[in-house]
Every structure is written in structure tokens, then in C-alpha cells.
C-alpha positions in Angstrom: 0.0 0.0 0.0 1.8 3.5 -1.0 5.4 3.5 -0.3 5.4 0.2 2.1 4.5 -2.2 -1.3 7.4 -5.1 -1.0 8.2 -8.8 -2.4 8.7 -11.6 -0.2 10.4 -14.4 -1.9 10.1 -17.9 -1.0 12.8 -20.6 -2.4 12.5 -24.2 -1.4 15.4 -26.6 -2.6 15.9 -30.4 -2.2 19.0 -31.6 -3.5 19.5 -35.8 -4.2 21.2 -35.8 -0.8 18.0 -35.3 0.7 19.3 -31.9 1.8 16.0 -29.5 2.3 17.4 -25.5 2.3 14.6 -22.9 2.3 15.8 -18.9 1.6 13.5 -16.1 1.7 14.7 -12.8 0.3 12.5 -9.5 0.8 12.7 -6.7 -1.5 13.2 -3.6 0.4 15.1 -0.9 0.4 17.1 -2.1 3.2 17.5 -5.6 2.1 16.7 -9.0 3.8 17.3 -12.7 3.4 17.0 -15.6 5.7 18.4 -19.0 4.7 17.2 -22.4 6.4 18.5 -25.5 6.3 17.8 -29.1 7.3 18.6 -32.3 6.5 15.8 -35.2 6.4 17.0 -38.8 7.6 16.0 -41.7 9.2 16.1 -39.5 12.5 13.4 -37.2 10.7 11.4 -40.0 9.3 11.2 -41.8 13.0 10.4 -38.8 14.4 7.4 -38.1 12.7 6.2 -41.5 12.6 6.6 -41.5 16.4 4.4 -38.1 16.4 1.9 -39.8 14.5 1.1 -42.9 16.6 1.0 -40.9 19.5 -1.7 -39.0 17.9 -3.3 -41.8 17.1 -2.8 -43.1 20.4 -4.8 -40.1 21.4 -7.7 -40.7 19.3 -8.0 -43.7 20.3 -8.2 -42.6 23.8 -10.4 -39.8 23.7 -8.2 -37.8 25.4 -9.3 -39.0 28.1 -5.3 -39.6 29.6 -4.3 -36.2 28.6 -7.0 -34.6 29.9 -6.5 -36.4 33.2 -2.9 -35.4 33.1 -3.8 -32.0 32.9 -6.3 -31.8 35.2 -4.0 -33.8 37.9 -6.8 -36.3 38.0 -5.8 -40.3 38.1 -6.3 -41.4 34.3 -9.4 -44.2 34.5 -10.8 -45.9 31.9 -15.1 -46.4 32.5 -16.1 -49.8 32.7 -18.9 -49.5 30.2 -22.1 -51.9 30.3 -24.1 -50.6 27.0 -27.6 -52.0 27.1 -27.2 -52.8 23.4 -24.9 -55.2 24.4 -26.5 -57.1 27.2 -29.6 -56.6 26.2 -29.8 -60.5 25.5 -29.3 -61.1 28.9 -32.4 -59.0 30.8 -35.6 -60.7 31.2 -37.9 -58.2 28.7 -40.8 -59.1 30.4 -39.9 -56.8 34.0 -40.6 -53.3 34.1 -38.2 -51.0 33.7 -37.3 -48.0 35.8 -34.8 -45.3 35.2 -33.8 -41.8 36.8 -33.0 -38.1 35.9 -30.1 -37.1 36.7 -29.2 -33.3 38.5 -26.2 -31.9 40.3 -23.2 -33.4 40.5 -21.2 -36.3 41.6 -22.7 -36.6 45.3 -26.3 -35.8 43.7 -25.5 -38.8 41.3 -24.8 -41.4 43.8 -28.1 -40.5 45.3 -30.0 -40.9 42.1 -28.1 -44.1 40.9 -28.8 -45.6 44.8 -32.5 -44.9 44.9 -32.6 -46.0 41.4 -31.2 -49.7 42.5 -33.1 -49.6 45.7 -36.3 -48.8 44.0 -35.7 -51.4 41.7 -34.9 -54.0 44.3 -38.0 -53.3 45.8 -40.6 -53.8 42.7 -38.8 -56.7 40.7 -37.5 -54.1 38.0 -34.5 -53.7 35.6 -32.6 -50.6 36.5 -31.0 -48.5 33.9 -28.5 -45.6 33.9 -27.6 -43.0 31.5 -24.1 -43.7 30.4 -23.3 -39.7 30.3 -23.0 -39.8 34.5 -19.5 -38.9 36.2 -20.0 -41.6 38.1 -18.5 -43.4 35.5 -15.1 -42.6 35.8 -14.9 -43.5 39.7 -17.2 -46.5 40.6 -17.5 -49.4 38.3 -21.0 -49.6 38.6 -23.0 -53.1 37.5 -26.1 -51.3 35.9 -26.3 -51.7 32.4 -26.3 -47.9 30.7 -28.8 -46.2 28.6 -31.2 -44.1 27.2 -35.0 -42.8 28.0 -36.0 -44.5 24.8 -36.1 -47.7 26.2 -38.8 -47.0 29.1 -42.3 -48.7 27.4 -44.8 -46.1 28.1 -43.5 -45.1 31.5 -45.4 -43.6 34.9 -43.3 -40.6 36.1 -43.4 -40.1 40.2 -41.7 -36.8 41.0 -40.5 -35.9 44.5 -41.8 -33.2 46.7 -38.5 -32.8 48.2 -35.0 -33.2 47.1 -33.9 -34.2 50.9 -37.4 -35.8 52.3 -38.7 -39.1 51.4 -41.1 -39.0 48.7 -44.5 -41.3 50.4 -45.3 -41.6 46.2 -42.7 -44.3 45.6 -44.7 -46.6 47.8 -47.6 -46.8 45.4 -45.7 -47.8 42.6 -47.2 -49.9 40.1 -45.2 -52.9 39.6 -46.5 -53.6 36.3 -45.3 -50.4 34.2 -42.4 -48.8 33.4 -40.8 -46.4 35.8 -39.5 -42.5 35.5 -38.0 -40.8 38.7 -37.7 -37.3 38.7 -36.1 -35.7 41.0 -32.8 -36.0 43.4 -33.9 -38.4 45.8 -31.9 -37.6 48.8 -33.1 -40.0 51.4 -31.0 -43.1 52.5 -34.9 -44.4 52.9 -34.9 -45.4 49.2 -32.0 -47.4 49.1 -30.5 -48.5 52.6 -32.2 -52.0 52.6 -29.6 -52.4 49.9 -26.6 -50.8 51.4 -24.3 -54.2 51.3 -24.7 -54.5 47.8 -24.0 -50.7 47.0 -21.0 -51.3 49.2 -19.8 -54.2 48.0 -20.9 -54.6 44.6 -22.3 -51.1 43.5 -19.7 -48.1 44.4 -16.3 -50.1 43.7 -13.8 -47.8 42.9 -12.2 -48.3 39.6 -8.8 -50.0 40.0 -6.3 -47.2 39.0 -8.4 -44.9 42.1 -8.2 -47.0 44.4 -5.1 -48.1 43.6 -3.7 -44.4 43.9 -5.8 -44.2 47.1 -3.8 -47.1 48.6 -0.3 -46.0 48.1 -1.6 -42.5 49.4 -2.5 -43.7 52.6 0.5 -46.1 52.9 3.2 -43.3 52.4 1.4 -41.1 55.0 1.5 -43.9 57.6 4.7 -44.5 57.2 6.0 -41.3 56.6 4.3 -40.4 60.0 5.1 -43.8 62.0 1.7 -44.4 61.9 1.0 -47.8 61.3 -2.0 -49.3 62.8 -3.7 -45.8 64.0 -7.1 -45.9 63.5 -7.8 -43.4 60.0 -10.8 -40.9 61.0 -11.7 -38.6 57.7 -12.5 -35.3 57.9 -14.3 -33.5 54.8 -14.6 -29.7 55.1 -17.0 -28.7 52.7 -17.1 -24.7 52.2 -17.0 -22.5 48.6 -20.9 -22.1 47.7 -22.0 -23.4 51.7 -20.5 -20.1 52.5 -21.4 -17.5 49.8 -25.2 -19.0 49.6 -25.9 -18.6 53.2 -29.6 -17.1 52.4 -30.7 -20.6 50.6 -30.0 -22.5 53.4 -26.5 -23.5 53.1 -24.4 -23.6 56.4 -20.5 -24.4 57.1 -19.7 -26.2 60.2 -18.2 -24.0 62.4 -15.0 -24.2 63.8 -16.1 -25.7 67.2 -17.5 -28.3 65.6 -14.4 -29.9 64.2 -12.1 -29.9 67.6 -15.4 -31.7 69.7 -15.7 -34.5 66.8 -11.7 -34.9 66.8 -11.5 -34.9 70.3 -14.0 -37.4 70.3 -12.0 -40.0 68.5 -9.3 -39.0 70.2 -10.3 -40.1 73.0 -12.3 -43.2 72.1 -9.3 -44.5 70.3 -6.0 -42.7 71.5 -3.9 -43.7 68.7 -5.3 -41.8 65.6 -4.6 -40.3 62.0 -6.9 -37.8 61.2 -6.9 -37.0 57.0 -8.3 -33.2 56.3 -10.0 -33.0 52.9 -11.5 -29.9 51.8 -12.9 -27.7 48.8 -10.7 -24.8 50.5 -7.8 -25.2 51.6 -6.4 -22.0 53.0 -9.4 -21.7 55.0 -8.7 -25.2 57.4 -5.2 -24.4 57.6 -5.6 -21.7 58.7 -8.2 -22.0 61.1 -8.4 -26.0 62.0 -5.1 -27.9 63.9 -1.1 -27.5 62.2 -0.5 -30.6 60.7 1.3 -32.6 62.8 1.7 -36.3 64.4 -1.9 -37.5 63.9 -3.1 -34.6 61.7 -2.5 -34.7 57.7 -3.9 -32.2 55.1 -4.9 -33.6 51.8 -3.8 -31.4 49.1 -5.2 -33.4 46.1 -7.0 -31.2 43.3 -8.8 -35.0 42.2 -12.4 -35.3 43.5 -12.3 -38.8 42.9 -9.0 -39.2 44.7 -9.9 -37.3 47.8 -13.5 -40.0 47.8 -11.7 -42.9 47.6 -8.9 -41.9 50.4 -12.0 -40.7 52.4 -13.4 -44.6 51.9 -10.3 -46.1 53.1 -10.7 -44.9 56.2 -12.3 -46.1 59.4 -14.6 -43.0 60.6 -15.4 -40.2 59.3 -16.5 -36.4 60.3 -18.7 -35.4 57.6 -19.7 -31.2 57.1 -22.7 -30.6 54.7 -23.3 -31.5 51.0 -24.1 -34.7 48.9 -20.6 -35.4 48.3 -19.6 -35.5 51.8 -22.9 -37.5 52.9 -21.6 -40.3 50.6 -17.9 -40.1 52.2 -19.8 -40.8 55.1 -22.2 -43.4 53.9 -18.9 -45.5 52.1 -17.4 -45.3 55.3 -17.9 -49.0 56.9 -17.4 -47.2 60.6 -18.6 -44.4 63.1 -19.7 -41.0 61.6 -20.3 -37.7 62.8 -22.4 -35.3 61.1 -22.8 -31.5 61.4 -26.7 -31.0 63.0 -26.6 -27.0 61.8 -27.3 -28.2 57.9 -29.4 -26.9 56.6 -30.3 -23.8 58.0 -34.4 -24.3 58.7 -37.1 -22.3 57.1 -34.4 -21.6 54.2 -35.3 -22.6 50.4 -32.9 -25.9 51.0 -34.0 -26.0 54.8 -37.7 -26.3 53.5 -37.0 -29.2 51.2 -35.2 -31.4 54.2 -36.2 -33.5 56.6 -33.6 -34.8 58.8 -34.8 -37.9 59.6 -35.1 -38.6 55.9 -31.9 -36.9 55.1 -29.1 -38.7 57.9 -29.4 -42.1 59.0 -30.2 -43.1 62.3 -27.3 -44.7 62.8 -25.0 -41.6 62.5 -24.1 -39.1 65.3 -25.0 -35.7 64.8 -22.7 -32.8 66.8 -23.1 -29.1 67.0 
């Protein structure tokens, strides 16, 4: 344009010596030139091929390692049941009954229990959608998915996301089955809680795995071997900004009475801190020290699965750390202040729905 116009140049060369040179020359009034050169070989050749198989590789994968990688999460693979191929193996003559699904991960585990329980109950096939996070933790026995294969289905919504819904006990045996809702009451599903134990929420191999050698090196690193593990989840982030719904954080309080408590019941334990923010327990909960351990794992599925290894367990608030609790085979101690009442959330609880019986609940 105007006076700026110039002429870029481009020469590429190969000689028979497999000698690749590549000169660019500019036109100006200055003058410019640039000459490159490389030499292709069986080095170059491997090179590339290499690049291409790992791309492939990657294809192949979905990702899915690199993405785990980069997210500092442990690389699973799913372990996929697809109804179209099992399908030969269900009896087509049951009803079926399947969920929606809300939330996230601890919202899921409440969904895909009540869904089993439910289905326990009435004689029905469960099925999943295969889309669920749940996936890549658990390797879950129910074969996966769509809403196209309900025939004709009833639909029984909930009332309340954390209150037993009295609907489910007039289901009709005889039709097809849609739950809609979150289902947050271990009344759906704890006449089944072996079986979600032992056969349902398995951790996938490489988690637990992971989980194992976690809790191994901290026990030895601390001379802590046969101390009785008590869990501690310290859920804050949205509990604390959403206050007006009905969201509360355990105070501080309430973590020194539930670790003194095992303290004292068992003398010689390892408390493992896992929390949503960090900075915050730190700062505010016990130094780490002999019998106090801060997990600093950025892997959901990670922090679960250490959180299941564990004897007992100090649960806060949320769906996530109800099922740390719930997967725990031992004592556990839940914070009574959640949710606050006559809140949106505190409206759609009832607490003797919401905690089992058989946990301790502490101010």
C-alpha cells in the first residue's frame, strides 16, 4: 500500500542428498534474506512417525489420559455396560425403571442408589444414562442407557429433594418407571446398602489403587502404622457465599469436639483433612502434625476414595460429603446445623429422611 508495497520471496530446494534448504529474500530498500536448512534422515522420518502414533494413540483414547494429566486427576478408563450389548441377557418381560439425573457427583450417587433400591423393591431392571460422572470412579453393575427404552413409563416426582417421597410406595409394579427428582433419602435405598457397598460403588482399579499408596506413604512417613484413620471433609466454597438458601458451614467448634472425640475413644489416631478450600482449614483447624494430615489433592475422585479407606469419618454438609460418610464402613459424625431451617434448602429437608439413624450428629 503506498510507499510500504514489498516482495517476499520464497525458495525451497531439495538436493539428491535429501538436503532440504529454504531462503526467503525481501525486497526492500534495506535488504533482507534468511536462509534455512535441514537435512531429512532416518532420525526425521522416526520422528514423525513417532508423532503420528502418538496422535493416534490419542484418538483412540479420547483424550481422556491427557486430559487427566492436565487436570491432575488419576487417568481411569469407565467400565462401560451398554444396554445394546447385554440386552440378551435381561428378562424383557420386567418393568423397567430409570432416573434423571441433577447436580453433581454426590447428587449422582443418590440418584443411581434410589434407582437400585427402587428397583430391588418392585422386581425391576434398572438403567443408567451412560453420560454420569459416576462413571469414571465406581465401576457400577447397571447396564447404561437411554430414556427411549422406558415402554410407556409412569413418572413419580419428588416433593423434596432431601425428604422421602411417600409416592414411591404406590408404585405400580406392572409399568415402566420414571423418577424425577434428586432423591436424597437413605430411605430409598439402605435395605440395599451391602450391595452398593460391596458390589455397586467399587472404585475403579487405577483410584483405588492411587488411594492405597496415598495412605501407605502417609503412615509410614508419620510412624503411623495401625492408627485408626478418621476422615474429615470440610465442605465450604458455595455453603459459605449461599448462606440465604439455606446453606451452612460447620463452624470451627465443631471440628475440635468430633476430633477430640475420636481422640479419645481410640487414642492412637490419623486424622486425613480433605476440603474444597484449603487456606481456610489451615488456617483456622489444627497445624498438621503427628496425627493430623492435610490432603492437598485437586482429584475429586481421589480425595472419595482416600475418604473410603478410612475407618470413621467427620462429615460437614453437601451430597458429596454425605456419601464419604455413607462408604465409610465405621462411626460417623455429622454436622446437625445443615441446613439452616425455614431456608429454600431447609424447607426441602427432613432430617430424619436426610441422615441415618445410625450416625451421630454434633453441633
Amino acid at each position: 500500500m503506498g510507499g510500504s508495497n514489498h516482495l517476499n520471496r520464497v525458495q525451497i530446494s531439495i538436493s539428491s542428498n535429501d538436503d532440504v534448504s529454504i531462503s526467503r529474500t525481501t525486497n526492500r530498500s534495506s535488504g533482507f534474506s534468511s536462509i534455512m536448512k535441514f537435512k531429512r534422515g532416518p532420525r526425521c522420518y522416526a520422528l514423525a512417525a513417532a508423532a503420528c502414533l502418538a496422535l493416534l494413540v490419542l484418538y483412540l483414547s479420547d483424550f481422556s489420559y491427557v486430559y487427566a494429566l492436565l487436570n491432575k486427576k488419576v487417568p481411569v478408563k469407565r467400565h462401560i455396560l451398554r444396554w445394546e450389548d447385554h440386552h440378551h441377557e435381561v428378562d424383557h418381560s420386567r418393568p423397567r425403571i430409570m432416573i434423571g439425573t441433577r447436580g453433581r457427583m454426590g447428587n449422582h450417587m443418590f440418584q443411581y442408589a434410589t434407582l437400585n433400591g427402587l428397583a430391588r423393591r418392585y422386581n425391576m431392571t434398572p438403567i443408567m444414562l451412560g453420560s454420569l460422572d459416576i462413571l469414571d470412579v465406581f465401576k457400577l453393575p447397571t447396564l447404561q442407557g437411554d430414556f427411549s427404552l422406558l415402554r410407556d413409563p409412569i413418572t413419580y416426582t419428588e416433593q423434596k429433594a432431601s425428604a422421602y417421597n411417600p409416592g414411591v410406595d404406590k408404585i405400580d409394579p406392572n409399568r415402566d418407571v420414571y423418577l424425577d427428582g434428586y432423591y436424597q433419602s437413605w430411605k430409598y435405598h439402605d435395605h440395599i446398602r451391602a450391595d452398593l457397598l460391596d458390589k455397586h460403588f467399587v472404585l475403579l482399579d487405577p483410584i483405588k489403587e492411587a488411594a492405597d499408596r496415598y495412605i501407605a506413604s502417609l503412615l509410614a512417613n508419620r510412624k503411623k502404622q495401625g492408627a485408626t484413620l478418621i476422615a474429615i471433609h470440610v465442605r465450604r466454597g458455595d455453603f459459605v457465599r449461599q448462606r440465604v438458601k439455606g446453606y451452612t458451614a460447620a463452624p470451627i467448634p465443631y471440628y475440635y469436639r468430633a476430633m477430640d472425640y475420636f481422640r479419645k475413644k481410640y487414642g492412637n489416631v490419623m486424622f486425613i483433612i480433605c476440603t474444597n478450600d484449603l487456606v481456610w482449614a489451615e488456617t483456622n483447624l489444627e497445624d498438621e502434625g503427628p496425627d493430623v494430615h492435610y490432603s492437598r489433592e485437586t482429584d475429586g475422585a481421589l480425595d472419595l476414595a482416600i475418604m473410603m479407606a478410612c475407618n470413621h469419618m467427620i462429615i460437614t454438609s453437601g451430597s458429596y460429603s454425605w456419601w464419604a460418610g455413607y462408604l465409610v464402613r465405621g462411626e460417623v459424625i455429622y454436622y446437625m446445623g445443615y441446613p439452616q431451617p425455614n431456608t429454600k434448602i431447609g424447607n426441602l429437608t427432613n432430617r430424619e429422611d436426610y441422615y441415618p439413624p445410625y450416625w451421630e450428629g454434633k453441633w
